[in-house]
C-alpha positions as CSV (number, residue, x, y, z in Angstrom):
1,X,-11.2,-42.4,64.8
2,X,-13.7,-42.7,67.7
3,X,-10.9,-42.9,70.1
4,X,-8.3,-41.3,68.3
5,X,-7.9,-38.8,70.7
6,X,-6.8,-41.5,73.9
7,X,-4.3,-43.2,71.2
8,X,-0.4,-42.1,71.4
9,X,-0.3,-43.0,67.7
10,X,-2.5,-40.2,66.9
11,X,0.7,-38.2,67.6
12,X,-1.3,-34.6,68.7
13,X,-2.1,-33.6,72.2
14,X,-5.3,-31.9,72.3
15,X,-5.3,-28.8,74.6
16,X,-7.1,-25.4,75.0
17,X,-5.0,-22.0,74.6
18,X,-6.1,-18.7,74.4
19,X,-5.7,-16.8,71.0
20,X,-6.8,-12.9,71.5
21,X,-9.3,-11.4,68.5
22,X,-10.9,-8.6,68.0
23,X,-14.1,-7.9,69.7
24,X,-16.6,-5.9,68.6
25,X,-18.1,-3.3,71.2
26,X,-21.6,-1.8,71.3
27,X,-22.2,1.6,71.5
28,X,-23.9,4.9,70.3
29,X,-22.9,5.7,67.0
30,X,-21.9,9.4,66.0
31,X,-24.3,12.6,65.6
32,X,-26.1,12.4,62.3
33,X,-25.5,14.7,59.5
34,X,-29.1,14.8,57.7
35,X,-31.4,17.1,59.1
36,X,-34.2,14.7,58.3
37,X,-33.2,12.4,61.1
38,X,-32.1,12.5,64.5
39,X,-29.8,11.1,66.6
40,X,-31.1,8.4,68.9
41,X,-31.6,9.6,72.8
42,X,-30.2,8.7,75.4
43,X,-31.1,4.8,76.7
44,X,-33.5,5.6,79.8
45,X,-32.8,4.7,82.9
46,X,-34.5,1.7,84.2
47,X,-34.5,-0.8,87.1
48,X,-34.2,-4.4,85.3
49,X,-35.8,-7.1,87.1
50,X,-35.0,-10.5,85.6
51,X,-37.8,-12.4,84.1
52,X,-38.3,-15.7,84.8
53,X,-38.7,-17.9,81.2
54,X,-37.8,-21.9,81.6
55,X,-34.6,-23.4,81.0
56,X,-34.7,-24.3,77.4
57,X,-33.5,-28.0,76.1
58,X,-30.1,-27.8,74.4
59,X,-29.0,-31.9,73.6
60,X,-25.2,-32.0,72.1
61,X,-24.4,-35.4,70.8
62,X,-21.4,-37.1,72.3
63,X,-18.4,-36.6,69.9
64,X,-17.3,-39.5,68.2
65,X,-13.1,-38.2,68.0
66,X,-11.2,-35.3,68.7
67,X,-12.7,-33.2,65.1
68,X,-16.4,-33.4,66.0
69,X,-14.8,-32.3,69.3
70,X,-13.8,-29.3,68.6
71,X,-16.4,-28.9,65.7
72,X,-19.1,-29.0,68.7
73,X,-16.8,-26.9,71.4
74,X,-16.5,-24.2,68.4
75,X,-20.7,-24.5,67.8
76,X,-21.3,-24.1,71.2
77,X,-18.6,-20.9,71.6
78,X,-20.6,-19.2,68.6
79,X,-23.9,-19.7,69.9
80,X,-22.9,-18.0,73.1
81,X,-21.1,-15.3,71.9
82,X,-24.0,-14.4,69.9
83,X,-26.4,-14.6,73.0
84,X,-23.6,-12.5,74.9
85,X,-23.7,-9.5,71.9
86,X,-27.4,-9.8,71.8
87,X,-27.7,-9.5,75.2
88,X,-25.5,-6.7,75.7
89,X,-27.6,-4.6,72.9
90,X,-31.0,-5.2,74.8
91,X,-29.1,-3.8,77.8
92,X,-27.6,-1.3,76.3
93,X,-31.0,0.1,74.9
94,X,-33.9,-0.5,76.9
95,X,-37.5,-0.5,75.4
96,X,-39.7,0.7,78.5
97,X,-42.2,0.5,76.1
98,X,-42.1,-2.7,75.0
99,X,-43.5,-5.7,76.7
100,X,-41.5,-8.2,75.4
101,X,-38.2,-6.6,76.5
102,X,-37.6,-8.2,79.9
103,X,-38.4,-11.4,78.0
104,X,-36.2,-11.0,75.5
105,X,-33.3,-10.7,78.0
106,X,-34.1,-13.2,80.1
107,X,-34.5,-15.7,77.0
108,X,-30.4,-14.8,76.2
109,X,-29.8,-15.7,79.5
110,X,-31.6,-18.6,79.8
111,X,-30.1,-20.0,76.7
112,X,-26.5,-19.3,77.9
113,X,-27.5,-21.2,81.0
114,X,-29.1,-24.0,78.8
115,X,-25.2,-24.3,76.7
116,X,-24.0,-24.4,80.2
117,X,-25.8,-27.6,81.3
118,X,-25.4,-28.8,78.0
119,X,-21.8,-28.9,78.1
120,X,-21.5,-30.1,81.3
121,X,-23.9,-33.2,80.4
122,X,-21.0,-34.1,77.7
123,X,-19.4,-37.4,79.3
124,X,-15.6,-37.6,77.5
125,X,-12.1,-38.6,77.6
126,X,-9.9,-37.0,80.1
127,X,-8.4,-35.6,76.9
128,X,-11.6,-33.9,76.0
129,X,-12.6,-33.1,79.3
130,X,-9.7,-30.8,79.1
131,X,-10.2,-29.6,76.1
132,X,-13.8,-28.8,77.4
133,X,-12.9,-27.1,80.6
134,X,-11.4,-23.7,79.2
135,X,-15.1,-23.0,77.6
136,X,-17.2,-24.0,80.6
137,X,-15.8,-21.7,82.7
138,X,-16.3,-19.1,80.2
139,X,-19.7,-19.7,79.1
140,X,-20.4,-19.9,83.3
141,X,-19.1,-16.2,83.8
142,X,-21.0,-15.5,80.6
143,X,-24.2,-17.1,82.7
144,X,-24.1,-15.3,85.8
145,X,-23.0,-12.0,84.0
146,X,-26.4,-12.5,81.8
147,X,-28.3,-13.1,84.4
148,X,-27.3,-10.6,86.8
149,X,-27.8,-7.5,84.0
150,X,-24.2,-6.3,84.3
151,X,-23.0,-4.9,81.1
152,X,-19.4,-4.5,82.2
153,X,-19.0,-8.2,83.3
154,X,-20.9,-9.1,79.8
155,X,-18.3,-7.1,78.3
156,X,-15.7,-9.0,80.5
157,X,-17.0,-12.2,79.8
158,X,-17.2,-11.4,75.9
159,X,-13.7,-10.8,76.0
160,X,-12.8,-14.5,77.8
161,X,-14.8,-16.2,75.3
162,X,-13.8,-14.9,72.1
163,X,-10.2,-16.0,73.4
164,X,-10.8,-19.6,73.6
165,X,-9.5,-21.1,70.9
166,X,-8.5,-25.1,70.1
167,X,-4.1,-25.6,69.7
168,X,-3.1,-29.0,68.5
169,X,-0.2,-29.8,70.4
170,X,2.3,-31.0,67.9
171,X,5.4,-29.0,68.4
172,X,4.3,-26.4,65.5
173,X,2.3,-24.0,67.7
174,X,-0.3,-24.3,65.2
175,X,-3.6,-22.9,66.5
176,X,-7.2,-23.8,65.2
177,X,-9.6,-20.4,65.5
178,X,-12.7,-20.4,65.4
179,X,-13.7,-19.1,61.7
180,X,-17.3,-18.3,62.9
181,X,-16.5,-15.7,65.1
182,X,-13.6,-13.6,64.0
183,X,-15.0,-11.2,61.7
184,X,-17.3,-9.0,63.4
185,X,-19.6,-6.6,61.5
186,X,-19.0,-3.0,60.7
187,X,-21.9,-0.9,62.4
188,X,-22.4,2.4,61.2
189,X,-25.8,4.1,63.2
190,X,-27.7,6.4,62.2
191,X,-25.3,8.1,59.5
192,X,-25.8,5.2,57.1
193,X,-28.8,6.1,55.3
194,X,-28.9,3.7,52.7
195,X,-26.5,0.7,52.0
196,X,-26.7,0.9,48.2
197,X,-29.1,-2.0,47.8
198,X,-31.9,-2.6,45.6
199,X,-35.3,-4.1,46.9
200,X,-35.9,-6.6,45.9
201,X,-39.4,-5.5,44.4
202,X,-37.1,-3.0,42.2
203,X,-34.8,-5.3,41.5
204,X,-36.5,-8.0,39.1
205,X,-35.2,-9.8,36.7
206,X,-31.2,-8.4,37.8
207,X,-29.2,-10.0,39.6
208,X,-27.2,-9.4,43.5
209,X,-24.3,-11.5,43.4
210,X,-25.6,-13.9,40.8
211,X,-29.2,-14.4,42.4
212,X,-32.3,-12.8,40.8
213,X,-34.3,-10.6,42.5
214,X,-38.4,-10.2,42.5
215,X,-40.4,-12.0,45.1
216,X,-41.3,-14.8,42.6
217,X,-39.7,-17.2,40.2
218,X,-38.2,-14.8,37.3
219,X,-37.8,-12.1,38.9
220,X,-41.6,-11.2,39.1
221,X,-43.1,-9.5,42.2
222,X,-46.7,-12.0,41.5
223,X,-47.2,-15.5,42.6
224,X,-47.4,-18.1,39.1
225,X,-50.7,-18.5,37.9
226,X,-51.2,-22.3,39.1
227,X,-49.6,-21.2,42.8
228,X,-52.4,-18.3,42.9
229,X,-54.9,-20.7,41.9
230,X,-53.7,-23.0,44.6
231,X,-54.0,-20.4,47.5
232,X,-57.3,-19.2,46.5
233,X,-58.5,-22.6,46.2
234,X,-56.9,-22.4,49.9
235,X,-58.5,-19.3,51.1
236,X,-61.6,-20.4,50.1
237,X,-61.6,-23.6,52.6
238,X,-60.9,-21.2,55.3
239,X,-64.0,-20.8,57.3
240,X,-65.5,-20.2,60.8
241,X,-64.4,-23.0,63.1
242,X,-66.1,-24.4,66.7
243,X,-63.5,-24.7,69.6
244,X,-63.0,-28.7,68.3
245,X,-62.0,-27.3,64.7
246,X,-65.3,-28.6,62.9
247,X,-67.5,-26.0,60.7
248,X,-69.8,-23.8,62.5
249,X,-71.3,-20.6,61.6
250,X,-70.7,-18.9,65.1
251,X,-67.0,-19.8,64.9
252,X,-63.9,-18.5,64.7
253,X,-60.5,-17.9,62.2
254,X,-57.6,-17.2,64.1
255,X,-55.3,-15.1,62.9
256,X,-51.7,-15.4,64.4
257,X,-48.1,-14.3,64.1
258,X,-45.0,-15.9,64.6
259,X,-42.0,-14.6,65.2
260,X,-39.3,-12.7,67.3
261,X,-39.3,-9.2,68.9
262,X,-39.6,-7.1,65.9
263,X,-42.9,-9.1,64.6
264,X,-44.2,-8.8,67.9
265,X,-44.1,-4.9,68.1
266,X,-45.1,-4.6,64.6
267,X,-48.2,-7.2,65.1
268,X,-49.4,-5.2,68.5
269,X,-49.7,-2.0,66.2
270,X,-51.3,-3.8,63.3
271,X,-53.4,-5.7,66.1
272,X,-55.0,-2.2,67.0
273,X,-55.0,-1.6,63.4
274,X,-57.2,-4.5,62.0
275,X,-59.1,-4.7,65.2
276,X,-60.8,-1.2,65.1
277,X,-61.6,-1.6,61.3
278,X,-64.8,-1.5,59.9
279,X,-64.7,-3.9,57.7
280,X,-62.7,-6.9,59.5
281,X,-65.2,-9.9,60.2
282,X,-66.1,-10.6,63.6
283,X,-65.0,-14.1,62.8
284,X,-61.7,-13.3,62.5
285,X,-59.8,-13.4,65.9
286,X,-55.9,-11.5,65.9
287,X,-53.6,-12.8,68.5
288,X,-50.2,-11.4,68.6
289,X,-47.7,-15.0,69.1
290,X,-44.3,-13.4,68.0
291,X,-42.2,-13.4,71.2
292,X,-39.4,-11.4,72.5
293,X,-36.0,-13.4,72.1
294,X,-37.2,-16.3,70.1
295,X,-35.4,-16.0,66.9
296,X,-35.6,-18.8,63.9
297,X,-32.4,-20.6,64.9
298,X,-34.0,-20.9,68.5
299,X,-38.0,-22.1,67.2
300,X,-36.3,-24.3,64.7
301,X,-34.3,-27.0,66.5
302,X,-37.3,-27.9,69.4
303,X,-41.1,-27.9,68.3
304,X,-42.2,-28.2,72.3
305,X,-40.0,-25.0,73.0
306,X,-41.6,-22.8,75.9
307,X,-42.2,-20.5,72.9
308,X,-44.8,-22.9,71.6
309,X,-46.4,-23.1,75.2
310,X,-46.7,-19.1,75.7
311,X,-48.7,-18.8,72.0
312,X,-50.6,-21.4,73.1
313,X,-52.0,-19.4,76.5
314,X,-52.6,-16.8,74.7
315,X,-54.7,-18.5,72.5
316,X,-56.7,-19.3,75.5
317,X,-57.0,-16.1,76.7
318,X,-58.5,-14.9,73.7
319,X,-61.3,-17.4,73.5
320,X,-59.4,-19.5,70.5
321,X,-58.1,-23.3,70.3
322,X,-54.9,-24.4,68.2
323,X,-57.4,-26.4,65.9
324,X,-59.0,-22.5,65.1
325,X,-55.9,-21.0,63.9
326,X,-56.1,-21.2,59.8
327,X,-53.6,-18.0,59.2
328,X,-50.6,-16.9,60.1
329,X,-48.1,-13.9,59.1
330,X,-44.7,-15.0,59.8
331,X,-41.6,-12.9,60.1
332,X,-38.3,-14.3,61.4
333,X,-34.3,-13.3,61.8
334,X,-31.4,-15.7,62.9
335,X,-30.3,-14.9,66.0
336,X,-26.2,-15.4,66.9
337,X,-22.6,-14.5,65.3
338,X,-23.8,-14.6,61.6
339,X,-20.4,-14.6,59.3
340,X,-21.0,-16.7,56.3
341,X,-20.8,-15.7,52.6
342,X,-24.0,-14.8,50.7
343,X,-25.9,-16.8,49.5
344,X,-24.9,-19.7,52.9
345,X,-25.8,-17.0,55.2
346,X,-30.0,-16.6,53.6
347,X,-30.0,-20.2,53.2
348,X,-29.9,-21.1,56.9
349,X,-32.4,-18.9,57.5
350,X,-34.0,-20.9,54.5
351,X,-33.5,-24.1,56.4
352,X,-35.0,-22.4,59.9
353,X,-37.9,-21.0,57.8
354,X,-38.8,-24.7,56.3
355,X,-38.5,-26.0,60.1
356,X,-40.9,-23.2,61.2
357,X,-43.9,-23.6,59.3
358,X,-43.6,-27.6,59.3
359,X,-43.7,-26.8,63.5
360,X,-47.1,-25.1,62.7
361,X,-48.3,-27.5,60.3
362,X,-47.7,-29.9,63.1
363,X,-49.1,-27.6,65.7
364,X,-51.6,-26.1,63.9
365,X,-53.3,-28.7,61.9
366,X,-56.2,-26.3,60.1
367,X,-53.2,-23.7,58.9
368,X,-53.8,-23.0,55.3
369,X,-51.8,-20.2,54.9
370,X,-48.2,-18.5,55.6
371,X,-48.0,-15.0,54.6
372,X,-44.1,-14.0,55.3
373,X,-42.3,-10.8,55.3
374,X,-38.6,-10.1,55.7
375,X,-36.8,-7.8,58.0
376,X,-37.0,-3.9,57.6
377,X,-34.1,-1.6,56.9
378,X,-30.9,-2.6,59.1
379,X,-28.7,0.2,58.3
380,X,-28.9,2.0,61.3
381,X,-27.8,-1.0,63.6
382,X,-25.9,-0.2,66.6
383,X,-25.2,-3.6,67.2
384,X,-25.1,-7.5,65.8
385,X,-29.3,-8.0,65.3
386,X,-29.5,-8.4,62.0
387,X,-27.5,-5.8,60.2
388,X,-26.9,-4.8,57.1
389,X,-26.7,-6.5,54.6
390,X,-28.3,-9.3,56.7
391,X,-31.5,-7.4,56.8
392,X,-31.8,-7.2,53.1
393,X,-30.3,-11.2,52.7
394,X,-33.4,-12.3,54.7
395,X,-35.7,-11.2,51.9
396,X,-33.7,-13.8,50.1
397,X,-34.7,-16.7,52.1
398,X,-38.3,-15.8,52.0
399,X,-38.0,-16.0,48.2
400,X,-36.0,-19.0,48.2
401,X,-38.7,-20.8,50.5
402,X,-41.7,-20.2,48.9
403,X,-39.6,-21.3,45.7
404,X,-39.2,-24.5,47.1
405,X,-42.9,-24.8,47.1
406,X,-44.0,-23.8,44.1
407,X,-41.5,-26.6,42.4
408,X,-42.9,-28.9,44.6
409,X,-40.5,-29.7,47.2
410,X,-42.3,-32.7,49.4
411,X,-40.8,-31.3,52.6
412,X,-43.2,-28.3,51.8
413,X,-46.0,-30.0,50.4
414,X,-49.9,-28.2,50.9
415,X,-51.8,-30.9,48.7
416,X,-53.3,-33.8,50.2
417,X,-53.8,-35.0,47.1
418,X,-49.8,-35.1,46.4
419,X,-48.9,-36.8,49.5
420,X,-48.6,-36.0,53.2
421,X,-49.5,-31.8,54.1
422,X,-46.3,-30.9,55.3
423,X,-46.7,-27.4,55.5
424,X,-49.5,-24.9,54.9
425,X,-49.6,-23.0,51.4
426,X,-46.7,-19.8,51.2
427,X,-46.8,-16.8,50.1
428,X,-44.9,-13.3,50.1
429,X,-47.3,-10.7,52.7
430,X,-46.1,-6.9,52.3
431,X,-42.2,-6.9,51.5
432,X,-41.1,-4.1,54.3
433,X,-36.9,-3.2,53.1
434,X,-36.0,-0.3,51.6
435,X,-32.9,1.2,51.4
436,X,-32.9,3.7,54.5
437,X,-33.9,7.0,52.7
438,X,-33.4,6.0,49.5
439,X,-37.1,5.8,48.2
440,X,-37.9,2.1,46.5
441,X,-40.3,3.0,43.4
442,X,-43.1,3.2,45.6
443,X,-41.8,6.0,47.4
444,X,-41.3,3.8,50.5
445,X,-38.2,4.8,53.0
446,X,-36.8,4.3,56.2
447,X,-35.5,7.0,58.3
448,X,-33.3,6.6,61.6
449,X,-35.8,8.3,64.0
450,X,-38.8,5.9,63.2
451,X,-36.4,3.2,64.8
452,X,-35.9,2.4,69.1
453,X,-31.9,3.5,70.1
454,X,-30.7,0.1,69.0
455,X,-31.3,1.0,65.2
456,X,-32.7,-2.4,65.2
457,X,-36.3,-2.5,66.5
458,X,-38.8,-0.3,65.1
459,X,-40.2,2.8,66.8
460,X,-43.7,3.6,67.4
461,X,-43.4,5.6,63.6
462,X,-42.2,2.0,62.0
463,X,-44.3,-0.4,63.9
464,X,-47.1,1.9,62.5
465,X,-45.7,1.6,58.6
466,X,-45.5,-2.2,59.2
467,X,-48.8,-2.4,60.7
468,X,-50.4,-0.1,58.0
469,X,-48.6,-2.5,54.9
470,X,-49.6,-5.9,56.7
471,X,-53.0,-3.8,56.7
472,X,-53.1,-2.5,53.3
473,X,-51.9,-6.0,51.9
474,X,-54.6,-7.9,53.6
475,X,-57.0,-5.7,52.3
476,X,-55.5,-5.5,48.4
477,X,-54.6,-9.4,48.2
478,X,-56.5,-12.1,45.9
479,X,-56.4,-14.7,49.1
480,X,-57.5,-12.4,51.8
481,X,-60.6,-11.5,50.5
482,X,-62.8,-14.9,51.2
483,X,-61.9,-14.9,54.8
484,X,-61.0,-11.7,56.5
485,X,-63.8,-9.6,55.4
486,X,-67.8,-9.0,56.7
487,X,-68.6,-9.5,53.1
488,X,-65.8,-12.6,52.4
């Protein structure tokens, strides 16, 4: 089959066609009806100047026949089209306030650019070149439109690319679509105030679509005995650390995050938070590493990604070395077109999760612990980030990864005495969904107006409740207490 596609035996011509679908379109949803919330404002006018980031590596093996072909051509048109939507919904909705904004556009565009060159480094057939040619030109416009800023030629661009499509030229017109991106997601805004979920926390020992809820193994909300056992027996090896990552009482524990533009706003509020209380040890250093843009899919397939670089220097700048850093708080999202069935959908996040925290195993070599939190409410989603139900499914791969652990899955092994440490020790941190203004049993909601315009990224009100549960849970949990406090 490696040359199938040059042989007239094979008997189909392989050419590109265009096959219209329907595109989704990002805008401001209607007025809202409850009184307790209100509709978001108007996005602010602002002057976008691009932000340089480097040009991220993208490798695409050469194909080996005309199916991996199209299987790679269809990868690469998904990808893109989720970068596009993505892009177009930072655009749309501009965070003045947010640091990581400009960043977080200018990482969509780089990526585009990066499928680009990808792409175009493919060496093929003349058959396949053809094939090819339809979705470079596309995913080009798609590049200059992202990094030029211009909604309407995103929105052009958009249009192009969902169009290309793969026709097997056998006389029967039949047409391959791409299945990834032909259902697009219904966004309501801010009149959906709750989804009809159940937290997880609430949910327990039930079941959503055949999968148990609780944070733990049967349906519990605490970690087993012998998995508690282990991470205090982890905690307690956590100490003060000199810049080469021996023991030293004038050291340091650096505290980190990881993860995209939500964690980051959330971390800068609980930054201020932890830093300004009381009874946080001096030891203990905060440094905010979640980055605008860099979603799991993206810090998953490259551990020397220019993400990696940027937590680094600011390590740097706040007096720490990678050898210090012995806790971390992840919280992560897929980025892209996001359109399989549950329980696929959570378990690639699963899979990008696992490649995350062996990254900072590998990075980070005096990590103990991973506490991890899932995504907020995404009802209110005014375009493709992660929303509902994907909000709530991400609470599912958290639980599904720290699973793995705890029945000793080697690919997530803590215990040197089991084999090689291939990740640090997991746990749940504070669990953050609810359903919108539904109240879970601890009264906990999540109203439209503590949200940016998107829906999507918290407001000042929710990056406050996130920083105020990461707080409250680091002050209330068994494995925090050895290490973060004066008194340890």
């Amino acid at each position: 089959m490696a040359g199938c596609w040059l042989l007239a035996g094979c008997q189909q011509d392989v050419t590109a066609t265009a096959v219209p679908q329907q595109i989704p379109t990002l805008t401001p949803q209607p007025t809202l009806t409850e009184t307790a919330i209100s509709e978001p404002t108007p996005p602010p006018t602002v002057t976008n100047t691009p932000t340089a980031v480097p040009l991220p590596a993208i490798t695409l093996e050469p194909p080996q026949g005309r199916a991996q072909l199209i299987t790679l051509l269809q990868q690469v048109q998904t990808d893109v089209i989720g970068l596009v939507q993505t892009q177009q919904q930072l655009l749309t909705f501009p965070r003045p306030d947010d640091p990581e904004w400009a960043e977080d556009v200018a990482v969509q565009a780089a990526f585009i650019q990066a499928n680009r060159l990808a792409l175009e480094s493919l060496v093929l057939p003349a058959a396949g070149e053809s094939l090819m040619v339809r979705l470079q030109t596309a995913v080009h416009t798609c590049e200059q439109a992202a990094q030029a800023q211009n909604l309407d030629a995103l929105a052009t661009c958009l249009s192009d690319l969902q169009m290309v499509s793969v026709s097997f030229g056998n006389g029967s017109g039949g047409v391959t679509v791409n299945p990834n991106v032909v259902t697009p997601i219904s966004l309501v805004g801010c009149s959906q105030t709750s989804v009809g979920l159940v937290p997880l926390t609430d949910l327990g020992t039930d079941l959503y679509m055949g999968q148990q809820g609780g944070l733990y193994p049967n349906g519990q909300n605490e970690p087993p005995a012998t998995h508690l056992a282990a991470g205090l027996a982890q905690a307690q090896t956590i100490q003060p650390l000199a810049a080469d990552g021996s023991p030293a009482a004038d050291g340091k524990i650096g505290f980190i995050s990881v993860g995209m533009s939500n964690a980051s706003l959330e971390f800068n509020s609980f930054l201020r938070l932890a830093n300004d209380d009381p009874d946080k040890s001096d030891a203990v250093v905060i440094v905010n590493g979640a980055q605008g843009g860099w979603t799991s899919n993206k810090l998953a397939e490259n551990p020397e990604a220019e993400y990696w670089q940027v937590l680094d220097e600011r390590l740097t700048d706040n007096g720490l070395t990678p050898t210090q850093v012995q806790v971390v708080w992840l919280k992560q999202a897929r980025g892209g077109v996001k359109n399989e069935p549950f329980p696929q959908e959570p378990q690639i996040l699963q899979a990008q999760l696992q490649s995350i925290v062996q990254i900072v195993q590998m990075r980070y070599p005096n990590v103990k612990i991973i506490y991890l939190s899932s995504r907020i409410y995404g009802g209110y989603a005014t375009g493709p980030l992660n929303p509902e139900p994907i909000a709530y499914h991400s609470g599912f791969a958290v639980k599904w990864l720290i699973e793995a652990q705890i029945n000793g899955e080697p690919q997530l092994n803590y215990d040197p005495n089991l084999g090689a440490v291939t990740a640090p020790w997991l746990a749940w941190g504070p669990y953050l969904w609810a359903d919108g203004l539904t109240p879970r049993s601890d009264g906990l909601t999540w109203a439209c107006n503590e949200f940016a315009d998107d829906g999507t990224h918290p407001g000042t009100p929710a990056r406050d409740k996130v920083a105020a549960m990461l707080l409250d849970f680091l002050k209330t949990d068994e494995t925090v207490r050895a290490w973060f406090f004066r008194d340890g």
